[in-house]
C-alpha positions in Angstrom: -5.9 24.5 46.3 -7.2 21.5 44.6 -9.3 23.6 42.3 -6.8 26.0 41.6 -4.9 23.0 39.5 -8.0 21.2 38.7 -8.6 22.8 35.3 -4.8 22.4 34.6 -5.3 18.5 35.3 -8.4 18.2 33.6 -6.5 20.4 30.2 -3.8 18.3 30.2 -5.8 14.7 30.6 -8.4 16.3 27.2 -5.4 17.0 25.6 -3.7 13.3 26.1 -7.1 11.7 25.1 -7.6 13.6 21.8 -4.0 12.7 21.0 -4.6 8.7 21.8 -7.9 8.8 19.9 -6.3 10.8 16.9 -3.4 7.9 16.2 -5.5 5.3 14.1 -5.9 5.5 10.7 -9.3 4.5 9.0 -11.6 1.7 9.5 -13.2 0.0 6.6 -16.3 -2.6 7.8 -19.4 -3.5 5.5 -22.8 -2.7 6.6 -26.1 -5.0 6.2 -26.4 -4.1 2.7 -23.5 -5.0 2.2 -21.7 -1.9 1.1 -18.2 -1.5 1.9 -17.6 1.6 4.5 -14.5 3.5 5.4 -14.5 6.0 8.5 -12.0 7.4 11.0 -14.1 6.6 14.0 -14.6 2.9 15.2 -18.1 1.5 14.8 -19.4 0.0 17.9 -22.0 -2.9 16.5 -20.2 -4.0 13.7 -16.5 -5.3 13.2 -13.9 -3.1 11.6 -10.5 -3.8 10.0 -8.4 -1.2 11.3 -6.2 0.4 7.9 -3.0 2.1 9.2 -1.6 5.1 7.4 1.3 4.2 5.3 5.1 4.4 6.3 6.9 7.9 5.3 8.6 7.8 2.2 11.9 6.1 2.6 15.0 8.5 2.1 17.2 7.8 -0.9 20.4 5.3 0.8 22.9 7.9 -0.3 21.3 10.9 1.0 21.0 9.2 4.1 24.3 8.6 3.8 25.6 11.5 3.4 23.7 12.8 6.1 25.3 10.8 8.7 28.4 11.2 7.8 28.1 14.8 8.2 26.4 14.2 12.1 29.7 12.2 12.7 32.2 15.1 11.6 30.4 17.9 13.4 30.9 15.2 16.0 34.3 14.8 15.7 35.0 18.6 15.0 36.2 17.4 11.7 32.9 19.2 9.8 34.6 22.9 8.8 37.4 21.8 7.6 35.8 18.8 5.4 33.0 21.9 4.0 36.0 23.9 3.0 37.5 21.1 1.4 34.0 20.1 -0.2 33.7 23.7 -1.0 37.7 24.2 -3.2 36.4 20.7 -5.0 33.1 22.2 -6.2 34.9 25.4 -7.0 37.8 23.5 -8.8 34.7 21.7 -10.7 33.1 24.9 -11.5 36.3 26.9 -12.9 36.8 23.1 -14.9 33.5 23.8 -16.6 34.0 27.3 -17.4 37.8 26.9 -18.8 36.0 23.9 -21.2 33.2 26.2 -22.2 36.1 29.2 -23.2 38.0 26.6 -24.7 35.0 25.4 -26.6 33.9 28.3 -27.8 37.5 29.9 -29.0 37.6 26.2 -30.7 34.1 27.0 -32.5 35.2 30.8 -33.4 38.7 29.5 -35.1 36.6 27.2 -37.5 34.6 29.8 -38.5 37.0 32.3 -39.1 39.4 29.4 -40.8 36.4 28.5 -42.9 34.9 31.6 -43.7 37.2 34.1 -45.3 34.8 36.5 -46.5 32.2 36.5 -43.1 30.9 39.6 -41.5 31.6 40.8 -38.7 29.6 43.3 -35.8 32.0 46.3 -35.1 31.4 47.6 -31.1 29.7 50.8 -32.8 26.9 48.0 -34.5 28.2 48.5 -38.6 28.5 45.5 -40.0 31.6 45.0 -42.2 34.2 42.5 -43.9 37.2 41.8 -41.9 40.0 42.6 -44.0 42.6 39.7 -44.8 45.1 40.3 -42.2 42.6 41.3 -39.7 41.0 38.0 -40.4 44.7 36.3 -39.9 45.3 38.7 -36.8 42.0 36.9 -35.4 43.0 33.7 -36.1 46.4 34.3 -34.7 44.5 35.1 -31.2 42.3 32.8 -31.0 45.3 30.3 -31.5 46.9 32.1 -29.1 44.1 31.8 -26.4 43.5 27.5 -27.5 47.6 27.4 -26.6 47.6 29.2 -23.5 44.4 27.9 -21.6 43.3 25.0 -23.5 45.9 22.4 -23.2 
């Protein structure tokens, strides 16, 4: 019975001693010459400083932050509703930035129709032509139109 866990015992004690003898870092020690030395296993003879790794890189304060407080709602059952919530906001931002970017760009079109009377234009078929003056007013008019209704 003894052998029949014996190689068990003796895996498990290998495995705990290449784990303890893998934690330190480096050792740097200087040699007769001396010539400054770095290795990973201790020297015996001659005295070694022992050089630990470094820390992990700290985590930016408000990430952290954030983090937690997102452990303590799905702790307090608080965390779905708070994501939906999270998740109207960023949509709410989102349609923001698109309504500014149509307004923007209906704002840009009205000067240049305002400003240039003669421009061409790209009909749907690809002929390029001069809008006519009402057509040029009937543009204008739309584009007003569209700055009233969804830009104010």
């Amino acid at each position: 019975m003894f052998i029949q866990y014996f190689h068990k015992f003796f895996g498990f004690f290998a495995l705990i001693l290449m784990a303890s003898t893998s934690y330190a870092g480096a050792y740097k020690w200087v040699n007769a010459e001396g010539e400054v030395n770095y290795t990973q296993q201790d020297p015996v003879v001659i005295p070694a400083e022992v050089i630990e790794p470094p820390p992990p890189p700290a985590i930016d304060p408000s990430i952290a932050q954030k983090e937690i407080e997102i452990l303590i709602e799905k702790q307090n059952g608080t965390y779905e509703a708070n994501e939906k919530e999270r998740q109207r906001i960023a949509s709410e931002a989102a349609e923001q930035k698109q309504k500014e970017e149509y307004c923007r760009a209906n704002r840009h079109n009205l000067k240049l129709f305002q400003e240039n009377p003669g421009d061409k234009v790209v009909d749907p078929e690809g002929n390029v032509t001069r809008l006519t003056e009402e057509n040029r007013l009937a543009q204008i008019a739309e584009i007003q139109k569209n700055i009233a209704e969804h830009c104010q």
